[in-house]
Backbone atoms as SQL, in Angstrom:
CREATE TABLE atoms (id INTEGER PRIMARY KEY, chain TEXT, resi INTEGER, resn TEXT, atom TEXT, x REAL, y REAL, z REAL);
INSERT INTO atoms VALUES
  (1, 'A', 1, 'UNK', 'N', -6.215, 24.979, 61.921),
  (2, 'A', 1, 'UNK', 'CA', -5.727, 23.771, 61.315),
  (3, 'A', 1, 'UNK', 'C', -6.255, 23.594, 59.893),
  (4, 'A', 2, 'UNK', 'N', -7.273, 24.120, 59.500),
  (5, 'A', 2, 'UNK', 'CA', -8.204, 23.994, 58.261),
  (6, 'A', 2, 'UNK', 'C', -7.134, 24.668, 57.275),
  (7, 'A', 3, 'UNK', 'N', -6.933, 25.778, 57.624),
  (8, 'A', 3, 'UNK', 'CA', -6.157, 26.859, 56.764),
  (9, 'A', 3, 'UNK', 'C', -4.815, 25.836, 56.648),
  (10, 'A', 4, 'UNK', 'N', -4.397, 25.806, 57.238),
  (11, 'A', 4, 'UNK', 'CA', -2.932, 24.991, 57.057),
  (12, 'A', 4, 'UNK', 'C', -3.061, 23.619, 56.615),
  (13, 'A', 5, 'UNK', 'N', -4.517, 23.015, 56.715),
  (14, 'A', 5, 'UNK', 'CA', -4.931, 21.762, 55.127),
  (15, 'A', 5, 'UNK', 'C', -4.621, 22.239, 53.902),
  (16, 'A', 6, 'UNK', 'N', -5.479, 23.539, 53.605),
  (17, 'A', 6, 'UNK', 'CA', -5.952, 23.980, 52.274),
  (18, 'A', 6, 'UNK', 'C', -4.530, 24.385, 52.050),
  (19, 'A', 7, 'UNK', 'N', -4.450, 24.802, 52.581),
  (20, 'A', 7, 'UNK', 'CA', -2.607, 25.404, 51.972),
  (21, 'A', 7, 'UNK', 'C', -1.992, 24.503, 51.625),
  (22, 'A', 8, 'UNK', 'N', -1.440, 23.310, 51.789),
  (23, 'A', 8, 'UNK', 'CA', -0.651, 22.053, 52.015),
  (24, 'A', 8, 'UNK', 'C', -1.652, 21.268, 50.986),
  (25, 'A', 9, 'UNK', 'N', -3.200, 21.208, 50.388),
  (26, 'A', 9, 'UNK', 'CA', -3.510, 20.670, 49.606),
  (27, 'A', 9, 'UNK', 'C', -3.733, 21.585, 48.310),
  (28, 'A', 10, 'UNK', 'N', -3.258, 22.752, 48.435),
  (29, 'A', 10, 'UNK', 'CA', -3.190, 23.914, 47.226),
  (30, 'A', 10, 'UNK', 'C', -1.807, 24.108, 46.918),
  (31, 'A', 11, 'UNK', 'N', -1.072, 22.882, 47.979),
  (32, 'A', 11, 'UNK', 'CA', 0.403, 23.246, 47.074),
  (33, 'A', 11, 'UNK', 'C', 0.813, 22.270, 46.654),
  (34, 'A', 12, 'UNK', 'N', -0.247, 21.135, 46.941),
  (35, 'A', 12, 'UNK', 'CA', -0.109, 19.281, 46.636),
  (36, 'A', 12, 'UNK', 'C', -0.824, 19.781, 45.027),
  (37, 'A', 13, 'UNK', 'N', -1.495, 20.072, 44.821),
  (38, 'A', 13, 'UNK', 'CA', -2.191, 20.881, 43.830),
  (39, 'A', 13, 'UNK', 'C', -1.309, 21.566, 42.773),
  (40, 'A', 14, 'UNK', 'N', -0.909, 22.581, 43.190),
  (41, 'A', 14, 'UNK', 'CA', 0.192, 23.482, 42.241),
  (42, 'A', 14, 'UNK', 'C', 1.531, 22.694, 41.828),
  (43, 'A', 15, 'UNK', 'N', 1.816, 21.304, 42.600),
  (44, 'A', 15, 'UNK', 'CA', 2.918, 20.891, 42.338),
  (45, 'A', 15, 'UNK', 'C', 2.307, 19.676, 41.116),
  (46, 'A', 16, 'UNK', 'N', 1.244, 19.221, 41.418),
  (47, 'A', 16, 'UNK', 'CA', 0.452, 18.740, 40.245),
  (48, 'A', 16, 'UNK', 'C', 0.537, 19.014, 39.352),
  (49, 'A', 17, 'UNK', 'N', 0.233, 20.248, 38.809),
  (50, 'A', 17, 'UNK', 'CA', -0.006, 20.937, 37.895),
  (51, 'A', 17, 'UNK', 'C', 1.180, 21.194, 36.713),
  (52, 'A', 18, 'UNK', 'N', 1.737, 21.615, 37.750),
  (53, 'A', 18, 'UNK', 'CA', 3.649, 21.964, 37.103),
  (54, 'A', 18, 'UNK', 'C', 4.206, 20.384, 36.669),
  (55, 'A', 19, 'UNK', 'N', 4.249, 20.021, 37.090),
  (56, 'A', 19, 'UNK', 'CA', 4.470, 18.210, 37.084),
  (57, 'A', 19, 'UNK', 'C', 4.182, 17.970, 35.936),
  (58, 'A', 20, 'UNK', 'N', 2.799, 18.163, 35.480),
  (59, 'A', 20, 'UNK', 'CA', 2.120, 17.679, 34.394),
  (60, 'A', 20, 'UNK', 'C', 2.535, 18.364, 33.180),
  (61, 'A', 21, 'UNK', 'N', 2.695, 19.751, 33.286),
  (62, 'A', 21, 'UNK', 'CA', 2.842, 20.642, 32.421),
  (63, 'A', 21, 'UNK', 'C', 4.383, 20.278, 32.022),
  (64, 'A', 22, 'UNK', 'N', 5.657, 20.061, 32.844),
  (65, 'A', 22, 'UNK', 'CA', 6.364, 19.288, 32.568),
  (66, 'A', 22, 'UNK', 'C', 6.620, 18.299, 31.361),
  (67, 'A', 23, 'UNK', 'N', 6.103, 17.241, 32.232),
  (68, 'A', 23, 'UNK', 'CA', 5.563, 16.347, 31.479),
  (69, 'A', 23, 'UNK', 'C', 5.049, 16.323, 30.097),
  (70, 'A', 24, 'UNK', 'N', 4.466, 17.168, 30.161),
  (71, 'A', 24, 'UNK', 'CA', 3.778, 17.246, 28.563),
  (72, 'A', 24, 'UNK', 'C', 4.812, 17.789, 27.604),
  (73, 'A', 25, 'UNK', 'N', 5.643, 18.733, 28.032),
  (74, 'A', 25, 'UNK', 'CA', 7.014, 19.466, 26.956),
  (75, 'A', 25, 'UNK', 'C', 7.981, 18.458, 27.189),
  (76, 'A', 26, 'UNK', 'N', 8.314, 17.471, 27.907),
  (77, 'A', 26, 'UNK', 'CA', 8.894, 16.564, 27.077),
  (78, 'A', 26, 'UNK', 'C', 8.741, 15.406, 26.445),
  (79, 'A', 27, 'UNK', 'N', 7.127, 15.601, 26.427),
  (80, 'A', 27, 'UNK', 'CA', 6.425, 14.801, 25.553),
  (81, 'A', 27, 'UNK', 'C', 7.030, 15.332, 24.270),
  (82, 'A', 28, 'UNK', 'N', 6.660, 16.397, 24.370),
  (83, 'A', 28, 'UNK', 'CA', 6.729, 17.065, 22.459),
  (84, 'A', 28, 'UNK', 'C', 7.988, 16.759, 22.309),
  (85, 'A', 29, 'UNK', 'N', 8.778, 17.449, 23.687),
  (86, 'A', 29, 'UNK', 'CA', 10.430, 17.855, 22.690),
  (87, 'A', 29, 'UNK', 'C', 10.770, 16.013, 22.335),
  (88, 'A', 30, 'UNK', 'N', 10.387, 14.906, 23.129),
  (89, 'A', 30, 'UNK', 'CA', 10.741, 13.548, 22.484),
  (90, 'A', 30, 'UNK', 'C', 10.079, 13.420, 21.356),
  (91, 'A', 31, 'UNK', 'N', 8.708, 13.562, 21.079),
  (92, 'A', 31, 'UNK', 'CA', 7.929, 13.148, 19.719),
  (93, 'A', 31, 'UNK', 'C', 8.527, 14.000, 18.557),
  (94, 'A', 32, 'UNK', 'N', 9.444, 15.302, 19.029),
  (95, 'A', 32, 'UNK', 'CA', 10.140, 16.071, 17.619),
  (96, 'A', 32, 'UNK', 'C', 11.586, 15.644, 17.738),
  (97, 'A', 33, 'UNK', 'N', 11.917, 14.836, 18.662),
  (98, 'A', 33, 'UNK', 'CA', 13.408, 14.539, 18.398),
  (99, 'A', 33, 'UNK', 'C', 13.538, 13.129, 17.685),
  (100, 'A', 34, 'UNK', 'N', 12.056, 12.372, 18.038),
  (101, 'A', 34, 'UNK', 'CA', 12.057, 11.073, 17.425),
  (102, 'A', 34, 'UNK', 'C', 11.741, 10.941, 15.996),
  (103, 'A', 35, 'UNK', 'N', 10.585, 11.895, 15.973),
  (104, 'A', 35, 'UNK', 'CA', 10.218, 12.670, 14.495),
  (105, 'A', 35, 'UNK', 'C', 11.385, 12.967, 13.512),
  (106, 'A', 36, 'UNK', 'N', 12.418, 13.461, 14.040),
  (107, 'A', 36, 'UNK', 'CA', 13.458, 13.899, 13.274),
  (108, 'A', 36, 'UNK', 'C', 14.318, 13.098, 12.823),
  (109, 'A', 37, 'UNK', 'N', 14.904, 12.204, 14.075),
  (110, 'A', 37, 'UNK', 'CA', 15.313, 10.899, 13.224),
  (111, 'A', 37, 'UNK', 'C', 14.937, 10.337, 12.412),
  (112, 'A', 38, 'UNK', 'N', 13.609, 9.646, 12.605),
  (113, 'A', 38, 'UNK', 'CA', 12.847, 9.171, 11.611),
  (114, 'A', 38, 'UNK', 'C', 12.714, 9.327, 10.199),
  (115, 'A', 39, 'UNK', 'N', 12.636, 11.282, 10.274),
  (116, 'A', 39, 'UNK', 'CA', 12.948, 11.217, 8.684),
  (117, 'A', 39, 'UNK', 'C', 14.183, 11.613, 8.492),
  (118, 'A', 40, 'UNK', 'N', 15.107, 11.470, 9.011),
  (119, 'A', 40, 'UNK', 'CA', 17.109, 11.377, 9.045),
  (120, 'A', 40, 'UNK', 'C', 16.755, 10.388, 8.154),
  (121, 'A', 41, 'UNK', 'N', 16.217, 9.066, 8.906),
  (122, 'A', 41, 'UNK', 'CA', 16.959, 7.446, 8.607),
  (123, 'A', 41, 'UNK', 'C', 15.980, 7.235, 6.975),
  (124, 'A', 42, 'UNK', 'N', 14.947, 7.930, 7.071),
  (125, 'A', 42, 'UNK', 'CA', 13.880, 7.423, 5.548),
  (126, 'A', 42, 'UNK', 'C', 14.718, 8.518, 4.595),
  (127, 'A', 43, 'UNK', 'N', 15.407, 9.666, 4.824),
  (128, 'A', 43, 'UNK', 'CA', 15.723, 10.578, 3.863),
  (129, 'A', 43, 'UNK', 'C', 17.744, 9.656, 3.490),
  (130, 'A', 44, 'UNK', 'N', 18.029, 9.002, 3.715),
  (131, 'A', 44, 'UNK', 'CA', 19.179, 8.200, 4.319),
  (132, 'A', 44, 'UNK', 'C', 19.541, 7.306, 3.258),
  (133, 'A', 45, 'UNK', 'N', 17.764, 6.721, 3.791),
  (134, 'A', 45, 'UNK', 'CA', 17.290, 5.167, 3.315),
  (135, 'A', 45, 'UNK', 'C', 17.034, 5.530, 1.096),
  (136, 'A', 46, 'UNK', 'N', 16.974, 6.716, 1.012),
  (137, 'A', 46, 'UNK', 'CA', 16.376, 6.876, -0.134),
  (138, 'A', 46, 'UNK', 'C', 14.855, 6.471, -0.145),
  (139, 'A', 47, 'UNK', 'N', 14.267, 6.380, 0.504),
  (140, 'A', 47, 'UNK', 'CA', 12.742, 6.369, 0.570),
  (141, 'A', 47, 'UNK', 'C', 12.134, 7.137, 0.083),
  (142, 'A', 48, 'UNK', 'N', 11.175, 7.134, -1.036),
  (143, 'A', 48, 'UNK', 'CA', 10.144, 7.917, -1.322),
  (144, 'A', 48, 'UNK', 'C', 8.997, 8.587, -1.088),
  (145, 'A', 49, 'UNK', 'N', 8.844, 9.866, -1.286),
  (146, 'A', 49, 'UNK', 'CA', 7.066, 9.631, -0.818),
  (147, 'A', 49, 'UNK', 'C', 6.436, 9.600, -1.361),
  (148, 'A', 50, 'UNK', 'N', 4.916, 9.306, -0.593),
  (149, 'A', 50, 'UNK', 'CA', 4.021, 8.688, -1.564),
  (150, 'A', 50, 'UNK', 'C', 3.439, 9.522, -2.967),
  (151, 'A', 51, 'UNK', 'N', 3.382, 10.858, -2.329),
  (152, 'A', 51, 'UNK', 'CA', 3.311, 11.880, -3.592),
  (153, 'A', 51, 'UNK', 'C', 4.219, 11.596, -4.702),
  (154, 'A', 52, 'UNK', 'N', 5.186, 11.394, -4.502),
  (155, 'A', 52, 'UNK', 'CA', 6.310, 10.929, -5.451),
  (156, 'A', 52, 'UNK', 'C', 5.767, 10.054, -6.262),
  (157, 'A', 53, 'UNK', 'N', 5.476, 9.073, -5.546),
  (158, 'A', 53, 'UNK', 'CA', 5.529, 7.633, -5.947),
  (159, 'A', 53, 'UNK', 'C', 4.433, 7.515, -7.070),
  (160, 'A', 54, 'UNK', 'N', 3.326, 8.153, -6.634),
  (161, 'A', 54, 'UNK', 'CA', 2.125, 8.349, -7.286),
  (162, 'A', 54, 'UNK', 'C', 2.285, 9.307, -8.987),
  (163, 'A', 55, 'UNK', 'N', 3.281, 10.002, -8.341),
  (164, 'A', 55, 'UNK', 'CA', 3.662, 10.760, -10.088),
  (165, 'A', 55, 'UNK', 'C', 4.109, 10.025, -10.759),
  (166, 'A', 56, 'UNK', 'N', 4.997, 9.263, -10.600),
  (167, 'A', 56, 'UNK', 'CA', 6.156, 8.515, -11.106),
  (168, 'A', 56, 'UNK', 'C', 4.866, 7.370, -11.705),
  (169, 'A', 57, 'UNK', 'N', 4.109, 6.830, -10.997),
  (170, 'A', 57, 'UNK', 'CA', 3.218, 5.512, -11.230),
  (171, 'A', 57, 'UNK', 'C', 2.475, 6.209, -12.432),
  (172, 'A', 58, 'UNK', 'N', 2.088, 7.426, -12.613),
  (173, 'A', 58, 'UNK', 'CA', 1.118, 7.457, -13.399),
  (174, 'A', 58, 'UNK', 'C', 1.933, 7.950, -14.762),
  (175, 'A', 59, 'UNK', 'N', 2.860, 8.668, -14.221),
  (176, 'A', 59, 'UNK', 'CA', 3.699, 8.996, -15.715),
  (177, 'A', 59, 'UNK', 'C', 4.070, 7.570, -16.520),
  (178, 'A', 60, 'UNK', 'N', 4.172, 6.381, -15.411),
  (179, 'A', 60, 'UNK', 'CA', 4.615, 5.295, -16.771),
  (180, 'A', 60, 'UNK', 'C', 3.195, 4.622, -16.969),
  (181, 'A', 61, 'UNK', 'N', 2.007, 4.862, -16.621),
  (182, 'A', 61, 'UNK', 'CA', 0.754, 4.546, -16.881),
  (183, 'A', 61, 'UNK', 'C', 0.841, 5.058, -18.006),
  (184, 'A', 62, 'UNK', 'N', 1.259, 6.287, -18.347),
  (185, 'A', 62, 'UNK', 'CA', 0.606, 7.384, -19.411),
  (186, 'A', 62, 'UNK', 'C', 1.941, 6.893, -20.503),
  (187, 'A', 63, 'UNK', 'N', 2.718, 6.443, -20.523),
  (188, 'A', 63, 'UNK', 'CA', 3.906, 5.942, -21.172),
  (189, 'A', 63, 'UNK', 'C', 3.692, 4.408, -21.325),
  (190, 'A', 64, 'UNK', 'N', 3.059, 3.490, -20.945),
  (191, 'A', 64, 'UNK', 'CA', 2.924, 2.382, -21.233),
  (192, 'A', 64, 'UNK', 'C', 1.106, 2.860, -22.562),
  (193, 'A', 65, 'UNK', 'N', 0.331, 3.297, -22.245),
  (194, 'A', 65, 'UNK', 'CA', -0.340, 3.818, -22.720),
  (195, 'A', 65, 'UNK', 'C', -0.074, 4.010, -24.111),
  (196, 'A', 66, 'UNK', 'N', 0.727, 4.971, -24.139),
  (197, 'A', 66, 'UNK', 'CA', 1.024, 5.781, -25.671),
  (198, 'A', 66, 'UNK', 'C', 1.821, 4.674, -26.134),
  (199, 'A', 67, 'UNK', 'N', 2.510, 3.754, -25.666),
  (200, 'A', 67, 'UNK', 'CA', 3.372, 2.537, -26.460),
  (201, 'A', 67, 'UNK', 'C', 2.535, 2.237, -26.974),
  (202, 'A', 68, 'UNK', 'N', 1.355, 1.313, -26.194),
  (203, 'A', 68, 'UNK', 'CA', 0.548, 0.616, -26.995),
  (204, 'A', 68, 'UNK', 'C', -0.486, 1.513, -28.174),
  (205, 'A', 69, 'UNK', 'N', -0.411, 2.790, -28.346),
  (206, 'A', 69, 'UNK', 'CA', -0.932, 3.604, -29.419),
  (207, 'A', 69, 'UNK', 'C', -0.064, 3.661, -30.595),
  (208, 'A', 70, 'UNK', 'N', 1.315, 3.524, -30.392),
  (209, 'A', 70, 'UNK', 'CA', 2.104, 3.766, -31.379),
  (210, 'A', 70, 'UNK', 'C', 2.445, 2.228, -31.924),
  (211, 'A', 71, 'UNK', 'N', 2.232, 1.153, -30.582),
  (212, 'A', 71, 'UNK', 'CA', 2.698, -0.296, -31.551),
  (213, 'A', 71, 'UNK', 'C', 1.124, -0.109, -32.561),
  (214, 'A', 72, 'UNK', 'N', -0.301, 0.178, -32.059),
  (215, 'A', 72, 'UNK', 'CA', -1.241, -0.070, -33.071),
  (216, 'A', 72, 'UNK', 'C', -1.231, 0.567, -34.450),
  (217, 'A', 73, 'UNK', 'N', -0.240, 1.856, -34.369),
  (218, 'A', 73, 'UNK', 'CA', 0.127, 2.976, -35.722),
  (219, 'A', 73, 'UNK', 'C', 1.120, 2.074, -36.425),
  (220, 'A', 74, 'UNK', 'N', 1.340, 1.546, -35.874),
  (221, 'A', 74, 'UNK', 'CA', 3.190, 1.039, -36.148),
  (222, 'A', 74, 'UNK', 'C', 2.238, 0.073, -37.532),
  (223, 'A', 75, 'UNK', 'N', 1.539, -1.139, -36.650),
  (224, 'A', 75, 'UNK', 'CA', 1.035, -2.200, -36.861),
  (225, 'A', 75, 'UNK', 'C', -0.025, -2.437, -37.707),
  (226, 'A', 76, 'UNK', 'N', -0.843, -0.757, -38.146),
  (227, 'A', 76, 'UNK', 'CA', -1.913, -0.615, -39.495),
  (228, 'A', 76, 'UNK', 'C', -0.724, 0.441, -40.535),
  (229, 'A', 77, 'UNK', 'N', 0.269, 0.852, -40.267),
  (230, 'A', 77, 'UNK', 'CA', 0.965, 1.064, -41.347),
  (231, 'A', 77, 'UNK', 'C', 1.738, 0.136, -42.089),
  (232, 'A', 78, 'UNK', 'N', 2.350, -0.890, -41.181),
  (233, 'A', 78, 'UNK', 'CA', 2.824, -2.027, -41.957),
  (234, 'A', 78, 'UNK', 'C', 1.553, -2.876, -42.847),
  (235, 'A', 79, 'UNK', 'N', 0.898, -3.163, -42.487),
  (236, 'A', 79, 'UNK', 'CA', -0.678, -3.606, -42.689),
  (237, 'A', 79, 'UNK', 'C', -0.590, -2.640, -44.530),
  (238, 'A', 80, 'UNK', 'N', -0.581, -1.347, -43.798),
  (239, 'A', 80, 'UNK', 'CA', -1.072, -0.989, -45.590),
  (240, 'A', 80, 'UNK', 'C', -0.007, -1.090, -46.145),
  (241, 'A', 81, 'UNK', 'N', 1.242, -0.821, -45.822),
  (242, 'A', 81, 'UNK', 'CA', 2.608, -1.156, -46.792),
  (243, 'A', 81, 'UNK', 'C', 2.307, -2.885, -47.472),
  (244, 'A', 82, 'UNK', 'N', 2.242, -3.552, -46.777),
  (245, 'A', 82, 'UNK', 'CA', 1.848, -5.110, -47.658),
  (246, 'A', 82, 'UNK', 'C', 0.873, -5.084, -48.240),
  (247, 'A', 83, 'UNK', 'N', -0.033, -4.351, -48.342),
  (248, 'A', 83, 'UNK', 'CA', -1.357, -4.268, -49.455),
  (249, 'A', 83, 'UNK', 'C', -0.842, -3.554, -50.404),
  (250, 'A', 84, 'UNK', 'N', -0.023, -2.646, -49.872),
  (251, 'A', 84, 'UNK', 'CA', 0.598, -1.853, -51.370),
  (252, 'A', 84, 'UNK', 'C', 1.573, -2.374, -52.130),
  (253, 'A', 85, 'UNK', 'N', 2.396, -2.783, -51.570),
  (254, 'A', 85, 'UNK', 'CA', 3.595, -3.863, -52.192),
  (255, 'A', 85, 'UNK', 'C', 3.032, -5.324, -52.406),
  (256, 'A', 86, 'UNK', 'N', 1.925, -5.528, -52.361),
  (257, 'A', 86, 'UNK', 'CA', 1.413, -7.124, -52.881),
  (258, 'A', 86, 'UNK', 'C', 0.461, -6.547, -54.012);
């Protein structure tokens, strides 16, 4: 009778196992099918990423920047044009 436990709890066991293992691949295959939508609907949406976003932010950092270098050129050349013409 022992033998015919262990058997019957080594196949309560093996069906465990498989179950789980199951389980877990359509874990993934949902987290890559949901994954995929996801960036369907943001690539869709025109959404950016943040890498993007971050170039773009600093290129007009570096462009608001040089404005204000060229209004101060702008603003000591007029400066000496009226000392020269007065």
């Amino acid at each position: 009778m022992t033998q015919t436990n262990n058997r019957l709890i080594d196949e309560i066991a093996r069906l465990a196992t498989d179950a789980a293992a199951v389980a877990q691949g359509a874990r993934r295959e949902v987290e890559t099918a949901v994954r995929a939508q996801i960036e369907k609907l943001l690539s869709e949406a025109n959404v950016v990423q943040r890498d993007e976003f971050e170039a773009v932010k600093q290129m007009a950092a570096n462009a608001a920047d040089e404005v204000d270098e060229l209004k101060a050129r702008l603003a000591a050349i007029e400066a000496q044009l009226q000392k020269e013409s007065a």
